[in-house]
C-alpha positions as CSV (number, residue, x, y, z in Angstrom):
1,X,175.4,62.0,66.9
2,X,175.9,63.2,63.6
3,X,174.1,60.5,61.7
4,X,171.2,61.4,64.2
5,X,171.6,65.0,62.7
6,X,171.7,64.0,59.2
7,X,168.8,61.6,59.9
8,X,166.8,64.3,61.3
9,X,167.6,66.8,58.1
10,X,166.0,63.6,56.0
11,X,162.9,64.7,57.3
12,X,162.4,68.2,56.8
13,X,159.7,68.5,54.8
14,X,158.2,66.2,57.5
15,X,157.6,69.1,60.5
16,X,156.6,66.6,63.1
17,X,159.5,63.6,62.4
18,X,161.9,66.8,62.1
19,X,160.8,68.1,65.4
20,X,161.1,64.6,67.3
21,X,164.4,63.6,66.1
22,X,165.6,67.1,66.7
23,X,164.3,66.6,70.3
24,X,166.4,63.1,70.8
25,X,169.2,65.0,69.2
26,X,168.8,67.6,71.6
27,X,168.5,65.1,75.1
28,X,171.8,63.1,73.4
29,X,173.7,66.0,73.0
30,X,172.8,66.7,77.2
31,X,174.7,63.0,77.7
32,X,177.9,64.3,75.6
33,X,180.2,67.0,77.5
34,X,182.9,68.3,75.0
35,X,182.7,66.5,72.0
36,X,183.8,67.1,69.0
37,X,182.9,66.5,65.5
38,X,181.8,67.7,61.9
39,X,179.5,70.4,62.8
40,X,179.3,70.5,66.3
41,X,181.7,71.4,69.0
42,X,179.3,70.4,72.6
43,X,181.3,72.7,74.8
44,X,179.1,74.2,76.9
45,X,175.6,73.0,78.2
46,X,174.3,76.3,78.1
47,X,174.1,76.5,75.1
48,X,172.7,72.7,74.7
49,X,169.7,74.5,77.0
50,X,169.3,77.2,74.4
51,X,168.9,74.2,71.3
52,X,166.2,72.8,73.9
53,X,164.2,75.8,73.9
54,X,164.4,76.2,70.2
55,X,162.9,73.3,70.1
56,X,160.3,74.2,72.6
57,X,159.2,76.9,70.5
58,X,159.6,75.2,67.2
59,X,156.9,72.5,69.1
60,X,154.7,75.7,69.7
61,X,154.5,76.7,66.6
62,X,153.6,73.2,64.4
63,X,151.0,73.2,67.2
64,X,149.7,76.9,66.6
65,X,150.4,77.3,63.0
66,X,148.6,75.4,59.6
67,X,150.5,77.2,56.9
68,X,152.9,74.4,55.4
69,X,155.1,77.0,54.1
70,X,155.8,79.2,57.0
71,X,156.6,75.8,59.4
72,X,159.2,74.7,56.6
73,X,160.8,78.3,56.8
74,X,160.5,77.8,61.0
75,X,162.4,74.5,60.5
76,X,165.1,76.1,58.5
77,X,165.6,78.7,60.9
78,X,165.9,76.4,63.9
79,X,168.3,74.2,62.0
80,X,170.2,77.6,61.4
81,X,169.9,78.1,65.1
82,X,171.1,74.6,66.4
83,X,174.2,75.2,64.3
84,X,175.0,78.3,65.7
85,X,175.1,77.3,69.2
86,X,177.6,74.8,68.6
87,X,180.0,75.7,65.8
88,X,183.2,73.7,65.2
89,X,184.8,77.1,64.1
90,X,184.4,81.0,64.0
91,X,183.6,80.6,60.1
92,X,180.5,78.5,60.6
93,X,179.8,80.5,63.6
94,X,179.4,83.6,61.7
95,X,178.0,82.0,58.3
96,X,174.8,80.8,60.1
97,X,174.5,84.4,62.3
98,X,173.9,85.8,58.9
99,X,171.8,83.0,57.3
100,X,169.2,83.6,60.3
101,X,168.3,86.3,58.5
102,X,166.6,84.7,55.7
103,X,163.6,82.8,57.0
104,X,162.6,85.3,58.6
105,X,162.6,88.0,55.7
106,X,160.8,86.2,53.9
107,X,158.8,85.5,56.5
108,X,158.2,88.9,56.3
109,X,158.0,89.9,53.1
110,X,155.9,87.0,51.9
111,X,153.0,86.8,54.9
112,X,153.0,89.8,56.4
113,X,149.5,91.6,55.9
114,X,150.7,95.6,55.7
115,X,152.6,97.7,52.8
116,X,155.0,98.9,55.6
117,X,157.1,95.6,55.8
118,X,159.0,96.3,52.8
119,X,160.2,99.1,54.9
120,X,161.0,96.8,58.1
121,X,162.9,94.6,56.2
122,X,165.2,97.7,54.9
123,X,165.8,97.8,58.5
124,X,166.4,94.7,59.1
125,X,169.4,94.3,56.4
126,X,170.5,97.3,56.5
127,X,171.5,97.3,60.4
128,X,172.7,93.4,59.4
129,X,174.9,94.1,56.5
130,X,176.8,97.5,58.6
131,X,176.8,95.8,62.0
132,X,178.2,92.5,61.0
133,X,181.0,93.4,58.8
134,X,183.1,95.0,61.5
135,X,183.5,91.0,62.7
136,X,184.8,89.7,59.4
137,X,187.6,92.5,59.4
138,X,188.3,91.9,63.2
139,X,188.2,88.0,62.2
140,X,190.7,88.6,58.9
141,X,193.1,90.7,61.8
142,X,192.9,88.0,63.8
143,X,195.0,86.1,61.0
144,X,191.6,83.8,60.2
145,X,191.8,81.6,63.5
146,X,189.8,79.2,61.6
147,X,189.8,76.1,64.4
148,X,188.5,78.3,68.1
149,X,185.3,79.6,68.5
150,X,186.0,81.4,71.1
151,X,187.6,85.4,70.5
152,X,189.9,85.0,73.4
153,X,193.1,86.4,72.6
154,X,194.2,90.2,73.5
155,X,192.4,92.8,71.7
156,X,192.4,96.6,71.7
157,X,189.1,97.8,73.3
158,X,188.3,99.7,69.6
159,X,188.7,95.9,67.9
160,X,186.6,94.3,71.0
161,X,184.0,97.5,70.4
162,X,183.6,96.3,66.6
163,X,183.7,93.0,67.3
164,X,180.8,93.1,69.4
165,X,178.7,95.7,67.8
166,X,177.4,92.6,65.3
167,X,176.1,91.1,68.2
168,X,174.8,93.8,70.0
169,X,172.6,94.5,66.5
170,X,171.2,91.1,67.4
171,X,170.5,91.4,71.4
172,X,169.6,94.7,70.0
173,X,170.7,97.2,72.3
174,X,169.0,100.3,72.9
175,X,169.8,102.7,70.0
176,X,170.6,99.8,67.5
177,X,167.0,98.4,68.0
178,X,165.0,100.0,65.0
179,X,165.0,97.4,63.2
180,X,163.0,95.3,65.9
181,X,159.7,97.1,67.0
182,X,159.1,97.4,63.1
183,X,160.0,93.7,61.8
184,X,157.7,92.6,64.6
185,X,154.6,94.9,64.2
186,X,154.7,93.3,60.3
187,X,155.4,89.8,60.9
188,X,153.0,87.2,61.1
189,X,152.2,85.5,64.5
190,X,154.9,82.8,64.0
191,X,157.7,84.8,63.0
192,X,157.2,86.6,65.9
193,X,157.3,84.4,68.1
194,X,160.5,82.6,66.6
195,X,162.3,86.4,66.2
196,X,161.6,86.8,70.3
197,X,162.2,83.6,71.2
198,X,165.3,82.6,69.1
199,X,167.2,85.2,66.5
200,X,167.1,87.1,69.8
201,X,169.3,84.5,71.7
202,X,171.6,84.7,68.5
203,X,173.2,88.1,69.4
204,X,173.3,86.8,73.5
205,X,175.1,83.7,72.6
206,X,177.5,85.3,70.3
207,X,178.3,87.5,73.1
208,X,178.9,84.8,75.1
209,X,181.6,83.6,73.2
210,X,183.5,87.0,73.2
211,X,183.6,87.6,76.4
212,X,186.9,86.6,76.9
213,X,188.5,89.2,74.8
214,X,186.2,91.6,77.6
215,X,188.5,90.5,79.9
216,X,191.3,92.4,78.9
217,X,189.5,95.6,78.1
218,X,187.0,98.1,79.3
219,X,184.2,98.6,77.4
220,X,182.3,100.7,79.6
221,X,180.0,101.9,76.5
222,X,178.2,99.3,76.7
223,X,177.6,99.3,80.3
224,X,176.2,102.7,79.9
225,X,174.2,101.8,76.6
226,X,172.4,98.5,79.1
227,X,171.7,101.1,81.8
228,X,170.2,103.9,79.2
229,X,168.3,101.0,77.4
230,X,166.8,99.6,80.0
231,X,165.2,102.6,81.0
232,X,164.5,104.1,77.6
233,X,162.8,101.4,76.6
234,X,160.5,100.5,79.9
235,X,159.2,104.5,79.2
236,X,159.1,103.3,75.2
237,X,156.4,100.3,76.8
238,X,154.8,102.8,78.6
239,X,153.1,105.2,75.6
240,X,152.5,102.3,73.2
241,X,149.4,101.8,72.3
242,X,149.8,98.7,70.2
243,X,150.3,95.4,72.0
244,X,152.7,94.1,69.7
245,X,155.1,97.0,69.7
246,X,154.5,97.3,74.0
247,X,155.9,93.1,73.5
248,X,158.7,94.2,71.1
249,X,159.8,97.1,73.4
250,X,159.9,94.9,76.3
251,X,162.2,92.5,75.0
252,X,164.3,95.5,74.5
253,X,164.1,95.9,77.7
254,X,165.1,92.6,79.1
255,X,167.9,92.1,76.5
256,X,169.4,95.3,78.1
257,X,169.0,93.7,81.6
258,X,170.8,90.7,80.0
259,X,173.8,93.1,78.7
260,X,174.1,94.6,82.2
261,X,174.0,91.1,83.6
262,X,177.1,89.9,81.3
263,X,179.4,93.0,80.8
264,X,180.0,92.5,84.6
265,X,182.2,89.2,83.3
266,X,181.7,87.4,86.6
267,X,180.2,84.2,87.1
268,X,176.9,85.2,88.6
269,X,176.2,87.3,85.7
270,X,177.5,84.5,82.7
271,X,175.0,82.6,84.6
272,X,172.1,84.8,85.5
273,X,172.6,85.8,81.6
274,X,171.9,82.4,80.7
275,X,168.9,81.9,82.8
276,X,167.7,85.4,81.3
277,X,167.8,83.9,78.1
278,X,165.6,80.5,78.5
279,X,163.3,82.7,80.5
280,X,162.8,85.4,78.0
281,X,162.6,82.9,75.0
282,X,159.6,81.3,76.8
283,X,158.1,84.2,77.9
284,X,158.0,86.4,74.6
285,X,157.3,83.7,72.3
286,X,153.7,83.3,74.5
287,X,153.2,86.8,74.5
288,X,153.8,86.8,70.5
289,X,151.5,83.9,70.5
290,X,148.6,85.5,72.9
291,X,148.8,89.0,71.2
292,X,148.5,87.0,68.1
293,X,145.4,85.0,68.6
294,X,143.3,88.0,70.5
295,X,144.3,89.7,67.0
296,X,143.2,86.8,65.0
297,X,139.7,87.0,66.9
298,X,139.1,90.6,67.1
299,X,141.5,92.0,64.2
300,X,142.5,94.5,66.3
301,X,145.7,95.0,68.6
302,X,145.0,97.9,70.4
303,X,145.9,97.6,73.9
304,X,142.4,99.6,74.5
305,X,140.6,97.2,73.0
306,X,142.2,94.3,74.7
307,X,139.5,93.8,77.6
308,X,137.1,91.4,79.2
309,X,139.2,88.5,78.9
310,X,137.9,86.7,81.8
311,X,134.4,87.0,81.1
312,X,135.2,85.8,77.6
313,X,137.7,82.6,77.8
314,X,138.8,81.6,81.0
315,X,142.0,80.0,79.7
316,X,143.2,82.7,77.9
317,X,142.7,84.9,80.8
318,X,144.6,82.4,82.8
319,X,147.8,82.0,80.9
320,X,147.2,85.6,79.5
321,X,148.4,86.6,83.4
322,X,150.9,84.1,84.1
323,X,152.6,84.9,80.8
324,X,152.6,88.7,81.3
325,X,153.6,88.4,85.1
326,X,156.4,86.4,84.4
327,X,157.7,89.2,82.0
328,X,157.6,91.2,85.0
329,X,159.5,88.9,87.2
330,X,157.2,87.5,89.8
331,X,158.2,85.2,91.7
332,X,158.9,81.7,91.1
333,X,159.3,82.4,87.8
334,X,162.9,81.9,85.7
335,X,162.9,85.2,85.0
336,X,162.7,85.9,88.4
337,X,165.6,83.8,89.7
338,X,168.0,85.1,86.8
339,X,166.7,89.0,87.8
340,X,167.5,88.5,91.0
341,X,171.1,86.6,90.5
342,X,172.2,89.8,88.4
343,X,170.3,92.3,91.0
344,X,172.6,91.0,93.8
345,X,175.5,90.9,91.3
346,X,175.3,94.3,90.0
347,X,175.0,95.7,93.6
348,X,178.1,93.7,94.8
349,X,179.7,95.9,91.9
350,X,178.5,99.1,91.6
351,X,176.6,100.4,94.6
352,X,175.1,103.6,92.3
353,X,173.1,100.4,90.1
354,X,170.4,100.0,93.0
355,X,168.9,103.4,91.8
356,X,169.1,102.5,88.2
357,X,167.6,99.2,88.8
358,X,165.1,101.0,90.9
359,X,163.5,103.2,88.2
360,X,164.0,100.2,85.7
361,X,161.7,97.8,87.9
362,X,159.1,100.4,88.7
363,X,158.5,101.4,85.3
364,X,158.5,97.8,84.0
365,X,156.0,96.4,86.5
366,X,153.4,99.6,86.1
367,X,153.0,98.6,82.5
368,X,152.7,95.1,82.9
369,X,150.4,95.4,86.1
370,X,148.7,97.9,83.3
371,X,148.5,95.5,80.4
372,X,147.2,92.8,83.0
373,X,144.8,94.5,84.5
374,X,142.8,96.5,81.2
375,X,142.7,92.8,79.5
376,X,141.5,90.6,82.4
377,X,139.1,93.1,83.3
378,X,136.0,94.8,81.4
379,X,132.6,93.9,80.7
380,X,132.3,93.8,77.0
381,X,132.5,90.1,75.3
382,X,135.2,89.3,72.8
383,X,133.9,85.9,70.8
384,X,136.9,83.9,72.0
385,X,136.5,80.1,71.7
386,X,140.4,79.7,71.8
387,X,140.9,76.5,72.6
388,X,144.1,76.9,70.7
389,X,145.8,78.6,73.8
390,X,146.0,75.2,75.6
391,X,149.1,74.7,73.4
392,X,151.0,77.3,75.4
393,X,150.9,75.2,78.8
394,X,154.0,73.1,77.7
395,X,155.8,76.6,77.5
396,X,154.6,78.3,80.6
397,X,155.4,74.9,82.6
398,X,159.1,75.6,81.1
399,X,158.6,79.7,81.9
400,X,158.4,78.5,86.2
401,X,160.5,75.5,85.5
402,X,163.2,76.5,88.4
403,X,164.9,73.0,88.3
404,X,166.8,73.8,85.2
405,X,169.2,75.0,87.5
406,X,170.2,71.9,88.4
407,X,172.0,71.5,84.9
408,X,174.7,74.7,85.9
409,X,175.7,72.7,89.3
């Protein structure tokens, strides 16, 4: 396995032999349970699903993009990525958190087209540097466990509050999420897509791995801050005006869903959680991806002006709806199953979460019903010969894909 690694890494400035031995890499590492070696530690398959849909979107984006540049700086970031989700130790695991932050600022900072992404990327460091050095003092208190990746030993609920406030930079929770509406309205298309799709999942599957020291304490701040977000952030969807930032605010959204779904520390929820993630990383790297091609056509982003799609390209319209209602959780989508796993959990819990839940899913399907409806429908004609969109069927086939469950049975 590792000299299939190393092999793969001969070919990076190769995108396409990269991405195909990255794929073998990816079904081999499906045959190993719990193996350990250099770099990786294969201890979970979860997180062998999250590698998979890096690569997914990694596939999506040598299909969508021709800069040579910006796919080299995609490569690097999902070999950053791959080596998060399965550390050997909580050194490594924290070195490449923080070096998936450099692809994308430059991503950025070099292609992005307006003066105001100098002032994203402040954000951006900024809320990295003073979230994340919390975990290297709770790590040097921890007397430098070098050899576990997991943070399961008792903590004080102040230490597990600091530990996880890196992470929850990363998922980003509602109030810690400033960073993300701006990097993404001043990204290109393809760092979008990778920022939704994978240096989102960062901050979830760091989480994952500290859940155990959540077993011993309460942190119920950030079962408030999941309920608050989710909320805040559906009414945030509601008044945007620019499709990008209405995409941006909806992962917020979801990623609060997901923090809801895994503070519970029950089963359900770990797994739901999981299924949230692949769903999400799908579904917001298309919507990236469509946002970004009507903009390439029309220069605009404006949800008002985002209309008449089916009487201008049929395929767009097509996945252009599937996409979006699968952000809202129809049915039989991914997201739908995990939504419903951490419904059902949340109620078993904590009967008062129906009515939060409530309000969350009634706001969250009026704007998506609304973003649906003013782009399919209209009768101006926007000069889209996107044949380019057929590229995003691989992904919604993943986005319904149900039998992934199979993998957590």
């Amino acid at each position: 396995m590792m000299e299939f690694f190393l092999f793969s890494v001969y070919f990076f400035l190769n995108p396409l032999l990269f991405f195909f031995f990255m794929v073998v890499l990816g079904f081999l590492m499906l045959n190993n349970f719990s193996w350990g070696g250099l770099f990786f530690f294969l201890d979970s398959f979860s997180f062998v699903l999250l590698i998979l849909m890096s690569l997914f979107i990694l596939g999506m984006v040598l299909l969508s993009e021709k800069n040579a540049m910006l796919l080299i700086l995609s490569e690097m970031l999902v070999f950053v990525c791959v080596l998060f989700f399965v550390p050997v130790n909580v050194i490594m695991f924290y070195m490449f958190f923080e070096l998936s932050m450099f692809p994308i600022l430059v991503m950025i900072l070099g292609y992005g087209s307006q003066i105001e992404k100098i002032n994203s990327s402040y954000y951006l460091i900024f809320y990295a540097a003073f979230c994340s050095l919390p975990f290297l003092f709770v790590y040097f208190k921890s007397l430098l466990f070098f050899s576990f990746v997991y943070f399961d030993f008792n903590l004080s609920w102040e230490l597990v509050f600091i530990l996880s406030l890196s992470f929850m930079m990363k998922f980003p929770v509602y109030f810690l999420h400033l960073w993300l509406p701006k990097a993404h309205v001043e990204a290109p298309t393809t760092a979008s897509m990778l920022l939704a799709g994978l240096l989102l999942k960062l901050g979830t599957a760091g989480f994952l791995r500290i859940l155990s020291s959540l077993n011993f304490t309460h942190v119920n701040v950030w079962m408030l801050l999941a309920f608050l977000g989710m909320i805040l952030a559906a009414f945030c969807c509601v008044f945007q005006s620019d499709a990008k930032a209405l995409a941006a605010y909806s992962s917020v959204t979801h990623m609060s869903f997901l923090l809801m779904a895994l503070v519970f520390v029950v089963l359900s929820g770990k797994t739901s959680g999981v299924l949230m993630m692949l769903a999400h990383g799908y579904t917001s790297t298309l919507m990236f991806y469509l946002v970004g091609e009507f903009y390439h056509v029309s220069s605009s982003r404006m949800v008002y002006y985002m209309n008449s799609f089916f009487s201008s390209g049929m395929i767009m319209a097509l996945i252009f709806a599937v996409v979006f209602l699968s952000n809202s959780g129809t049915p039989p989508s991914l997201s739908f199953m995990s939504e419903f796993v951490a419904i059902s959990s949340a109620m078993n819990l904590m009967s008062f979460s129906f009515w939060v839940l409530f309000v969350y899913f009634f706001v969250a399907f009026y704007y998506s019903i609304y973003l649906i409806t003013s782009a399919l429908m209209g009768k101006s004609f926007v000069g889209m010969s996107v044949w380019n969109v057929g590229f995003a069927v691989p992904l919604v086939f993943m986005m319904y894909n149900v039998f992934w469950l199979s993998v957590f049975f």
